[in-house]
MMTF fields as JSON, N, C-alpha, C and O atoms, coordinates in Angstrom:
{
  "mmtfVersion": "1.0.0",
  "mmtfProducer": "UNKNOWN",
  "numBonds": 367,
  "numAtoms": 368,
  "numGroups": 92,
  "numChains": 1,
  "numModels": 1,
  "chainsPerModel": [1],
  "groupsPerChain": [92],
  "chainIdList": ["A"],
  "bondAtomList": [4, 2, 8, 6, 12, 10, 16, 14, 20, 18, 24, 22, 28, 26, 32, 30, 36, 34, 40, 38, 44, 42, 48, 46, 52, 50, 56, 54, 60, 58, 64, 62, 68, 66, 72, 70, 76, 74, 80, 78, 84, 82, 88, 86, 92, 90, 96, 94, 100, 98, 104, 102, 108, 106, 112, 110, 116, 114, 120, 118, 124, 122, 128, 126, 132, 130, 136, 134, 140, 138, 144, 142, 148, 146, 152, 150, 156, 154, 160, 158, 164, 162, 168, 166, 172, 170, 176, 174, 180, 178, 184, 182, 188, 186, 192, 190, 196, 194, 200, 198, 204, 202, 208, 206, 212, 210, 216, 214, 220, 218, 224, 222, 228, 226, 232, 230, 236, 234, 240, 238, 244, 242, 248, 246, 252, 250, 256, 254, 260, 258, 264, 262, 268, 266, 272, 270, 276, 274, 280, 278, 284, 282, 288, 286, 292, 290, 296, 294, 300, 298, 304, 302, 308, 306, 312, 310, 316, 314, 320, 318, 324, 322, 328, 326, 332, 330, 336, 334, 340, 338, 344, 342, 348, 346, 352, 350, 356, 354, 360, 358, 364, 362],
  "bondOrderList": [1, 1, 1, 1, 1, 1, 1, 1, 1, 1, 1, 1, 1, 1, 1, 1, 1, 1, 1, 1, 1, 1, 1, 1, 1, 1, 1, 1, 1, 1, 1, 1, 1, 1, 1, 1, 1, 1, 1, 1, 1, 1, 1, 1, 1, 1, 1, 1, 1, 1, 1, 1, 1, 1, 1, 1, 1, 1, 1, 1, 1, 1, 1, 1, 1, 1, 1, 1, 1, 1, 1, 1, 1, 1, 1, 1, 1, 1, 1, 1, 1, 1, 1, 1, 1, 1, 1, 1, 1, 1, 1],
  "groupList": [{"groupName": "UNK", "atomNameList": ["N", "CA", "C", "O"], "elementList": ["N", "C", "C", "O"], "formalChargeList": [0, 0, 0, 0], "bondAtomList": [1, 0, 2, 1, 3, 2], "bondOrderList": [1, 1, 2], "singleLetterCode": "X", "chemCompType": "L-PEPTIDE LINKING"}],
  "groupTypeList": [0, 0, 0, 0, 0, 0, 0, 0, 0, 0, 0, 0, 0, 0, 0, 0, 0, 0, 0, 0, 0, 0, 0, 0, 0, 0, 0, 0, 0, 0, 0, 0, 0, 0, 0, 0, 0, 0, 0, 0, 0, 0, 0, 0, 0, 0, 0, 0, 0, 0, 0, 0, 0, 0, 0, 0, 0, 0, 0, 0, 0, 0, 0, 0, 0, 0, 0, 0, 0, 0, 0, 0, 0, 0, 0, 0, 0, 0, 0, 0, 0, 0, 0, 0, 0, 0, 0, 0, 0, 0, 0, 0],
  "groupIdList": [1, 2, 3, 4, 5, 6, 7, 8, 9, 10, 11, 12, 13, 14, 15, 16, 17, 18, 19, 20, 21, 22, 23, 24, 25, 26, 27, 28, 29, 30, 31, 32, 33, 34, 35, 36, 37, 38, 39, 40, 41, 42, 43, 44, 45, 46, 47, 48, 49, 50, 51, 52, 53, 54, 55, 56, 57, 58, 59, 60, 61, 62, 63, 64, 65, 66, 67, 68, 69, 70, 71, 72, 73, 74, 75, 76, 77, 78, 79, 80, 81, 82, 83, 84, 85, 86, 87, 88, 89, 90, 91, 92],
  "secStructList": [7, 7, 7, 7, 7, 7, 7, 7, 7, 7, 7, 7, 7, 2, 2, 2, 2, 2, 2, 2, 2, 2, 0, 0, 0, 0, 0, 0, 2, 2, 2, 2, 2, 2, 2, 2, 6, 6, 2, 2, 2, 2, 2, 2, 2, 2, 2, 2, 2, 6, 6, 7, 6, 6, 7, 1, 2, 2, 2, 2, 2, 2, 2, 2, 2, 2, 2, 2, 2, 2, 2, 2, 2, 2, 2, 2, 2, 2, 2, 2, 2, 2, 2, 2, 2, 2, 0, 0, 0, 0, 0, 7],
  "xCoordList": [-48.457, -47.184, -46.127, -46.49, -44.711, -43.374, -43.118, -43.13, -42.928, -42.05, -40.241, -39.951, -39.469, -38.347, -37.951, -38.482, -36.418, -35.267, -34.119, -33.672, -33.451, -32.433, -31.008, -30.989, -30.244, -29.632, -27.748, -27.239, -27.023, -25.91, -25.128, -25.64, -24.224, -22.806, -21.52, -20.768, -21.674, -20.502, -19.31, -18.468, -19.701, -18.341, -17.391, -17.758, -15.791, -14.849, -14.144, -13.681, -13.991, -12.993, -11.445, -11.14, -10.461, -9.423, -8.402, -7.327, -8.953, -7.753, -7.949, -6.963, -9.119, -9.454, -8.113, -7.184, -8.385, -7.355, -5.693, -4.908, -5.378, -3.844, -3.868, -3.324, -4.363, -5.197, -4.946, -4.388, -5.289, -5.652, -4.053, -3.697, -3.348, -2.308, -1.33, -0.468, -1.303, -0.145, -0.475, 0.504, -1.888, -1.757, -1.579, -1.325, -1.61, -1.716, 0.307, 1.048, 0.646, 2.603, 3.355, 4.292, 2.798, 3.857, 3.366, 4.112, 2.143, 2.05, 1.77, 2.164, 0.829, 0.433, 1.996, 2.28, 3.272, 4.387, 4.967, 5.965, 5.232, 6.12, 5.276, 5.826, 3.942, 3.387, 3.728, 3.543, 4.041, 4.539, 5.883, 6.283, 6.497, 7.685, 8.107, 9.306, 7.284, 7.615, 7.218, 7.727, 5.584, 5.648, 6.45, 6.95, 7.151, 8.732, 8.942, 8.427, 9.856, 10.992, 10.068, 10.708, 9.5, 9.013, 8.828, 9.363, 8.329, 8.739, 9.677, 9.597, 10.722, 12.193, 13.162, 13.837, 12.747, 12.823, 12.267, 12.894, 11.008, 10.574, 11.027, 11.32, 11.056, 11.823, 13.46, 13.67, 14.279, 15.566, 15.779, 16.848, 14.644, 14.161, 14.352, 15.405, 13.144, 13.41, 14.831, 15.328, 15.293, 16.408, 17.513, 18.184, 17.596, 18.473, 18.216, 19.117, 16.861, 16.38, 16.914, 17.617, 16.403, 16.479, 18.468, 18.423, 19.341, 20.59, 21.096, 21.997, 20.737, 21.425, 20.985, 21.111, 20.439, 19.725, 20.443, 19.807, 21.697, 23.051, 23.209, 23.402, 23.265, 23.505, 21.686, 20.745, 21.931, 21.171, 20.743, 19.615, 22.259, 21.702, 21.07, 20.247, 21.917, 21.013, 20.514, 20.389, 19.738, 17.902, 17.32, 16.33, 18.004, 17.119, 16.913, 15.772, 18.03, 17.93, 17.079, 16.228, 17.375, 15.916, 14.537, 13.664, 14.363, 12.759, 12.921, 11.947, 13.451, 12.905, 12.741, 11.73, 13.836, 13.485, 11.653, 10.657, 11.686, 10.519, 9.238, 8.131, 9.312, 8.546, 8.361, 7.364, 9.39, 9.47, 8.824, 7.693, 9.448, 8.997, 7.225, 6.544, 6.78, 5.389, 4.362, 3.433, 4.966, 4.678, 4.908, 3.891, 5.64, 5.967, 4.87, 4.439, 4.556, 3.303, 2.136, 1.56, 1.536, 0.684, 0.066, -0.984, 1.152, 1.054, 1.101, 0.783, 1.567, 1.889, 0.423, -0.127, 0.236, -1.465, -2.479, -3.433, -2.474, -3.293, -3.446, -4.491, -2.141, -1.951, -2.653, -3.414, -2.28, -3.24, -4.751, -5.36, -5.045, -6.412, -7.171, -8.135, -6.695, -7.051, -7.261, -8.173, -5.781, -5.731, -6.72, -7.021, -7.263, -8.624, -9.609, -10.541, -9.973, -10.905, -11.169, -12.069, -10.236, -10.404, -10.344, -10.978, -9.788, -9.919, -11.551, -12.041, -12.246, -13.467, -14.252, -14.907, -14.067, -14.853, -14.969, -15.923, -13.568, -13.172, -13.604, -14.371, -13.19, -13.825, -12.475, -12.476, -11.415, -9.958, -9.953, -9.043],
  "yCoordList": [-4.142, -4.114, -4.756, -5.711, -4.286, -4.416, -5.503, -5.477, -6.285, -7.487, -7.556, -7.669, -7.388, -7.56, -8.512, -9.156, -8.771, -9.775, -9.518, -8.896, -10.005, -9.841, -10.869, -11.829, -10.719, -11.768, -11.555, -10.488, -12.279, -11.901, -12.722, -13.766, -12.352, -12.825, -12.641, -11.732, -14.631, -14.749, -15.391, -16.278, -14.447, -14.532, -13.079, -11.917, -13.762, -12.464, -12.649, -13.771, -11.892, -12.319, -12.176, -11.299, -12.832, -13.631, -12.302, -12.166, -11.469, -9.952, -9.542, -8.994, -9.501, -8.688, -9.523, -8.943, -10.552, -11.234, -10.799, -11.031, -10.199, -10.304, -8.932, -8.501, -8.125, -6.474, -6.458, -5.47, -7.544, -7.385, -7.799, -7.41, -8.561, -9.359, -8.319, -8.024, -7.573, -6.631, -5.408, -4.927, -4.736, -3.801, -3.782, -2.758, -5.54, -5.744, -5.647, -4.971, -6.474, -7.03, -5.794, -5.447, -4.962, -3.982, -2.504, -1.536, -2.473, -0.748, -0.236, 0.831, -1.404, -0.305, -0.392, 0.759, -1.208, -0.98, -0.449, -1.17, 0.543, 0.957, 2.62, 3.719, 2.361, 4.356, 4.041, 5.181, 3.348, 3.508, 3.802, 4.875, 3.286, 3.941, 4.67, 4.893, 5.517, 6.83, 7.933, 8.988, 7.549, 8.376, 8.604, 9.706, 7.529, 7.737, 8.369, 9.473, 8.207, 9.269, 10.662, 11.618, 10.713, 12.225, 12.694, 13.63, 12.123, 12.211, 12.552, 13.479, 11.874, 11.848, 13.627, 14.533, 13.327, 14.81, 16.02, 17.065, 15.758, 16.845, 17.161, 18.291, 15.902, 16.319, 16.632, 17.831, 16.199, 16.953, 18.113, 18.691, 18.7, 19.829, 20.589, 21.068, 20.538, 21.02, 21.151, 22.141, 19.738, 19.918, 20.965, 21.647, 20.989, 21.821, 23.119, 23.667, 23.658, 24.804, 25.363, 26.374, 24.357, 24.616, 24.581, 25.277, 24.405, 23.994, 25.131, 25.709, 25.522, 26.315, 27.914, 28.711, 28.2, 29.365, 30.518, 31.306, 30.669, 31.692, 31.34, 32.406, 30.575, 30.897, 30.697, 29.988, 31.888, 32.114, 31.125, 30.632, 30.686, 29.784, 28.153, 27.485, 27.896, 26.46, 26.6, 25.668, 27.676, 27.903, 27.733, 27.034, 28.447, 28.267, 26.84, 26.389, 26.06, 24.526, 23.749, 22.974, 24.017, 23.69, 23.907, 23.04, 25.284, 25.454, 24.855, 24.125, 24.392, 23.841, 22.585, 21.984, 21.84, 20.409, 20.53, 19.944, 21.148, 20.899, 21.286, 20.892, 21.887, 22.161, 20.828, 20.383, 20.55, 19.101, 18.139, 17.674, 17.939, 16.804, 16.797, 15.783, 17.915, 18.227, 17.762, 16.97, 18.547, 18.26, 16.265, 15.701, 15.731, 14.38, 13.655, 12.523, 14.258, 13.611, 13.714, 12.686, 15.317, 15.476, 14.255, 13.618, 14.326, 13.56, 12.378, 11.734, 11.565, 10.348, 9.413, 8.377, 10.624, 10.298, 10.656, 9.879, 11.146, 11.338, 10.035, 9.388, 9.556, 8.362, 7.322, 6.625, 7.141, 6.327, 5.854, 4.804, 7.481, 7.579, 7.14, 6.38, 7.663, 7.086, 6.045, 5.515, 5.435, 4.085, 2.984, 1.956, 3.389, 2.807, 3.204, 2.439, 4.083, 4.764, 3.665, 2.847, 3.936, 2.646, 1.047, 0.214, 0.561, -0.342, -0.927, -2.006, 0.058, 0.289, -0.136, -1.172, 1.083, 1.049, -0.703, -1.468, -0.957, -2.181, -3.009, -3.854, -2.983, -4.523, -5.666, -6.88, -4.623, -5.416, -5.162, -5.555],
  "zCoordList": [-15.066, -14.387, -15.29, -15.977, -15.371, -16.451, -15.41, -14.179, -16.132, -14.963, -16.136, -17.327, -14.718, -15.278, -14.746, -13.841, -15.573, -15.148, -15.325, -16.289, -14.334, -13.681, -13.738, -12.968, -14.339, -14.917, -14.168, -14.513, -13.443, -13.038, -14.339, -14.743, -14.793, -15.527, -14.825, -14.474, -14.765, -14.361, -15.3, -15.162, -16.346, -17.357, -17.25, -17.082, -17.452, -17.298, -18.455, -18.66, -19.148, -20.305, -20.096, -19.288, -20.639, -20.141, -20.29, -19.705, -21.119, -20.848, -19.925, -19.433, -19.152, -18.155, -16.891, -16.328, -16.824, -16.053, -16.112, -15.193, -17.247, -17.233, -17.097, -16.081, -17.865, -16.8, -15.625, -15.147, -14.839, -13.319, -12.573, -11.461, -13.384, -12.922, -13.363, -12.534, -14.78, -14.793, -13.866, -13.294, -13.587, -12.318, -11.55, -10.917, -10.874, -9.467, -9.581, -8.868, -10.594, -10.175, -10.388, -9.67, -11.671, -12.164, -12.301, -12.45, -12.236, -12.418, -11.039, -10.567, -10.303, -8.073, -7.831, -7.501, -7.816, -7.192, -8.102, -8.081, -9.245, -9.925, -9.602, -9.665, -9.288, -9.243, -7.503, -7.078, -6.476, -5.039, -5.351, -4.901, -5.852, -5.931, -6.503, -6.332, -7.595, -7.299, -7.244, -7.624, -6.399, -4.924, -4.523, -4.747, -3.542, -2.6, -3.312, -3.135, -4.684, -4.776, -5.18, -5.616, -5.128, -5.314, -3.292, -2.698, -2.999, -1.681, -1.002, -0.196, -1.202, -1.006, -1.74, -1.252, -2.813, -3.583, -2.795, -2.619, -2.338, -1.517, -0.077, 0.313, 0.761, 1.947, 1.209, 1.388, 0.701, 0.377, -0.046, 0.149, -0.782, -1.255, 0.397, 0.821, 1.076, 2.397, 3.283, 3.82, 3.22, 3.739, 3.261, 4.037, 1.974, 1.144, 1.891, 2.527, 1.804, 1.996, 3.063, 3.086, 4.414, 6.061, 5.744, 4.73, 5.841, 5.686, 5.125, 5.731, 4.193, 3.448, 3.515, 2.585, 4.834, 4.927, 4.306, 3.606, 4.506, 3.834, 2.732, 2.147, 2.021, 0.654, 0.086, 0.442, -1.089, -1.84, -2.649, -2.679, -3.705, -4.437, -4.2, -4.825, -2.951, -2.711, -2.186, -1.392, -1.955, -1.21, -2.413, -2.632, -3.285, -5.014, -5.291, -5.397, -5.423, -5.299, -4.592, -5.029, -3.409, -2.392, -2.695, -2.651, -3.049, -3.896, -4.925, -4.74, -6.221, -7.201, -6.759, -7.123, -5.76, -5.71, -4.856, -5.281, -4.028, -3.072, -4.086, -3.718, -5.093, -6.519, -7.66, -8.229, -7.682, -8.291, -7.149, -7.285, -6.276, -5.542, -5.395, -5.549, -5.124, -5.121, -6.532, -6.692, -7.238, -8.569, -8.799, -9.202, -8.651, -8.848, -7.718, -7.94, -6.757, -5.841, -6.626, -6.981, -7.077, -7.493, -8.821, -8.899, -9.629, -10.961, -10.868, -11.867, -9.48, -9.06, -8.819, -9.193, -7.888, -6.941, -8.209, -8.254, -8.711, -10.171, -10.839, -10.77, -11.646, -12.003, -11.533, -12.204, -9.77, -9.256, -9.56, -9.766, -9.451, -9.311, -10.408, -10.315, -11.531, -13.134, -13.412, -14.046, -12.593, -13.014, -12.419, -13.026, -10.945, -10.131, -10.862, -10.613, -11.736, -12.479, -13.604, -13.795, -14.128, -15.622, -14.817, -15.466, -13.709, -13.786, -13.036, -13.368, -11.954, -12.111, -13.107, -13.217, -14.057, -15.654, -16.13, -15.996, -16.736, -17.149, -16.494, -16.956, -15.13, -14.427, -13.866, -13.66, -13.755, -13.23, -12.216, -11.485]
}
């Protein structure tokens, strides 16, 4: 019979700490905000749309913003996700 061992480390190395302190102060509230404004982009997008049913061109306006705004969620929530990904990996 393999007899193993099992060893916990409770060492963190001291980058990992300022890692944890610049994701926690400046990058989770700088990718929330802009969510919102991609958010914000997208409902105005809509609004443009619904509002402007008679004219042509700011219906056009309306679809690109509600295209952008979408797009700016998509890439937003991505970001996120990466960024829980590596800090997973890493250990922040």
């Amino acid at each position: 019979m393999i007899k193993l061992a099992y060893a916990a480390s409770s060492y963190s190395p001291p980058a990992g700490g300022i890692i944890r302190k610049i994701n926690a102060e400046i990058i989770n509230p700088l990718i929330g905000l802009l969510i919102a404004l991609a958010v914000i982009m997208f409902l105005w997008g809509v609004v443009e749309f619904i509002a402007n049913s008679d004219n042509e061109e700011k219906r056009e306006d309306g679809k690109k913003h509600i295209i952008w705004g979408i797009v700016g969620i998509f890439i937003m929530v991505s970001v996120f996700g990466i960024m829980n990904l590596i800090c997973g990996a890493v250990g922040c």
